[in-house]
C-alpha positions, 0 to 999 in steps of 0.5 A: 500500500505504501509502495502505491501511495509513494508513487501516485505521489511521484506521478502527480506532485511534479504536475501540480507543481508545474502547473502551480509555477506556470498559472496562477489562480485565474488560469492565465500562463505566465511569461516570465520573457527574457532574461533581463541580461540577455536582453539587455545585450540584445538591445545594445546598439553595438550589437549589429544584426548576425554578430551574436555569440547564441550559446555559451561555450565555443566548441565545434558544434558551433564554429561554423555558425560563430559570426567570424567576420564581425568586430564585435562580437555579442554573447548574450549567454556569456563568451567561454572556452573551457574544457569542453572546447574540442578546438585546436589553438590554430582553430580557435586563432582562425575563428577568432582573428577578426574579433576585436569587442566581445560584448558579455556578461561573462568572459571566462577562459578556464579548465583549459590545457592552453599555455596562453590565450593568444589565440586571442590575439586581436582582442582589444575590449571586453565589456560586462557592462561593470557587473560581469567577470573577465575569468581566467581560472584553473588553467593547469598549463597556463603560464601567462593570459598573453594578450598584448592588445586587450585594452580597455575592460569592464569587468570585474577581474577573476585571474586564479588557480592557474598553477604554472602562471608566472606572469599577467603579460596584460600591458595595455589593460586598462579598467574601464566603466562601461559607457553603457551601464552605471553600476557599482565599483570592480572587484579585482581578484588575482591569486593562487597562481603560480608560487613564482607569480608577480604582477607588474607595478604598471598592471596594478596602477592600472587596476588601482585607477578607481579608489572605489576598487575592491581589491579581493584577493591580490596574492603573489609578489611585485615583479621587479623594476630593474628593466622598467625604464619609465617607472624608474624615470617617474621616480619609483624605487625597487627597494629589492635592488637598492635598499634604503641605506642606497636608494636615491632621496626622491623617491616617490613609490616603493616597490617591495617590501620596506624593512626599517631597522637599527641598520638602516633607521638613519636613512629614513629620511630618504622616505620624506616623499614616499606616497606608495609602498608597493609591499609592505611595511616593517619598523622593528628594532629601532631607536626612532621617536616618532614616524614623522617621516611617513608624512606622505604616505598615503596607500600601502598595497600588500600581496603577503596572504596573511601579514599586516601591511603595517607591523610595528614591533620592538622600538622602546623610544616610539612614542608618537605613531602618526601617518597622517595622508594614510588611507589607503591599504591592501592586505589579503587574508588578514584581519588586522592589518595594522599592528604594533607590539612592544614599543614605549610604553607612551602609545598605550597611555592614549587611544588618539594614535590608534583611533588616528588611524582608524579613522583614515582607513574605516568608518565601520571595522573597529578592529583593523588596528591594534597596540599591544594586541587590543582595538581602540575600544579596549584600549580606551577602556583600560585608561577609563579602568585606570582612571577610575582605579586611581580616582577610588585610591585618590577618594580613599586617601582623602577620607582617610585624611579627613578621618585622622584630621578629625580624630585630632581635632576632638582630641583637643577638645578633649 
């Protein structure tokens, strides 16, 4: 009996379920019509008559049916290659050699055995009107995305766990709001890549051109500026190829990370002009009193997974902890970004150098720097405590006097 009710149940919910999503009440079927992204695309007016991309992913069932001689090329349900593309990178350069624009919500290079994508070659721009992703994922061969006339994108950026990738090799990519949408900031995510993965200074300035970027997940390293002529001449300083004690006084951007030292702590005023470090931040074992040197700076971009961009440790004389133009920070997978430990005894007596800094950098995450492991609540609340402590002691002494002072008194009287 069991057995026929479960499958009279089988046979009939799916129906009424169909019929109960498909008419309402009054009988009348709905039409949910198009999706409104692919509609949108569809009224695009770029988006001439044949030049329209009709699945998602290209592989030989539609090559012979993909619009090869547009320039721009639209694909209402996204633009992919993947690992169910069964075409040859000759075949996809012959496809794809007169496509210049692709017009998609999604662009998505992933799960492929390429070691580039110059298959691609001609690509000048991808739009996704801002709120699409341009992806390339989990290419185990991939050793670089390789296209040297991609110029301008709209989209959020997805580059990651493409194992043998060492380098972006995007030296035209420009972030670009869409001329055709106005919608909210880019999301940039770069990680995962190979250990030896960097990414130029010149590809991250580029991706850094809208302050409102959301810098997700930036893991790897900065590659090096020895052959970079023109950031050398615009006074950018490689501080893995000169150090401090070396580097010229008029530097402007630091790229690497920036260790200050008791080797080296003389030299800082070298860093008087410094805007941008390129790495991270160390001052540990110094006799420095204060960081009046950092006047300039304004934004730190780490791509160390799970350091502060900002350590400060183990300089006893510090007592004043000010970067004033500071308030601008990338540090991957980690939750307090500033820190500083062991210093004078002064920077824990007052809250104003912690909550200084907060407040450049937040109006909401109370806990991105910390002294001596406490936020500047806690900190805050510990003075209080030990004001009050000492107010209690102070009112306790006082009593104590009037008490004797009185007890003298009546024994005069006495």
């Amino acid at each position: 009996m069991i057995i026929l009710y479960l499958f009279f149940l089988a046979l009939v919910v799916p129906v009424l379920a169909e019929n109960a999503t498909a008419i309402p009440q009054n009988g009348t079927e709905i039409d949910y019509g198009p999706d409104p992204m692919e509609l949108e695309i569809r009224q695009d007016p770029r988006c001439l008559p044949g030049c329209f991309f009709e699945t998602n992913i290209l592989g030989s069932w539609f090559i012979d049916d993909f619009p090869r001689n547009c320039t721009t090329v639209c694909a209402p349900y996204g633009f992919r290659i993947d690992g169910q593309t069964d075409l040859s990178e000759k075949q996809l350069a012959e496809t794809l050699k007169n496509m210049k624009n692709v017009i998609a919500f999604q662009f998505a290079v992933t799960h492929t055995r390429f070691k580039n994508t110059q298959f691609l070659a001609n690509l000048e721009t991808v739009d996704c009107y801002d709120v699409g992703t341009f992806r390339h994922s989990i290419n185990y061969r991939m050793e670089d995305v390789g296209l040297l006339n991609l110029s301008n994108v709209s989209c959020n950026i997805e580059i990651g766990s493409n194992n043998n990738m060492t380098q972006l090799n995007l030296p035209k990519l420009n972030l670009v709001h869409s001329p055709y949408a106005n919608y909210s900031s880019f999301t940039v995510s770069v990680s995962y890549n190979h250990p030896d993965f960097c990414i130029t200074v010149s590809e991250m300035l580029k991706f850094m051109v809208y302050n409102d970027t959301n810098f997700n997940w930036m893991i790897g390293d900065y590659c090096r500026l020895s052959n970079n002529s023109e950031l050398l001449s615009q006074k950018y300083c490689d501080v893995r190829d000169t150090p401090l004690e070396v580097m010229a006084s008029n530097c402007l951007k630091i790229v690497g990370n920036l260790l200050i030292d008791e080797k080296n702590e003389i030299f800082v005023g070298k860093l008087a002009n410094v805007d941008t470090i390129f790495g991270n931040l160390i001052i540990r074992n110094t006799n420095l009193t204060d960081t009046n040197f950092l006047g300039s700076l304004t934004t730190v971009m780490s791509m160390r997974e799970g350091e502060p961009v900002i350590l400060i440790e183990n300089n006893p004389e510090l007592r004043n902890v000010t970067i004033p133009k500071f308030v601008k920070y990338h540090a991957p997978q980690t939750h307090v970004p500033v820190q500083m430990y062991n210093n004078s005894a002064e920077l824990s007596k007052t809250s104003k150098f912690c909550n200084d800094l907060q407040s450049q950098l937040t109006d909401t995450m109370t806990w991105i720097v910390r002294i001596d492991g406490l936020v500047c609540d806690y900190i805050q609340r510990d003075i209080d405590a030990e004001i009050a402590r000492k107010n209690r002691e102070n009112l306790g002494n006082g009593r104590s006097i009037l008490v004797f002072m009185g007890i003298l008194v009546l024994k005069c009287f006495l």
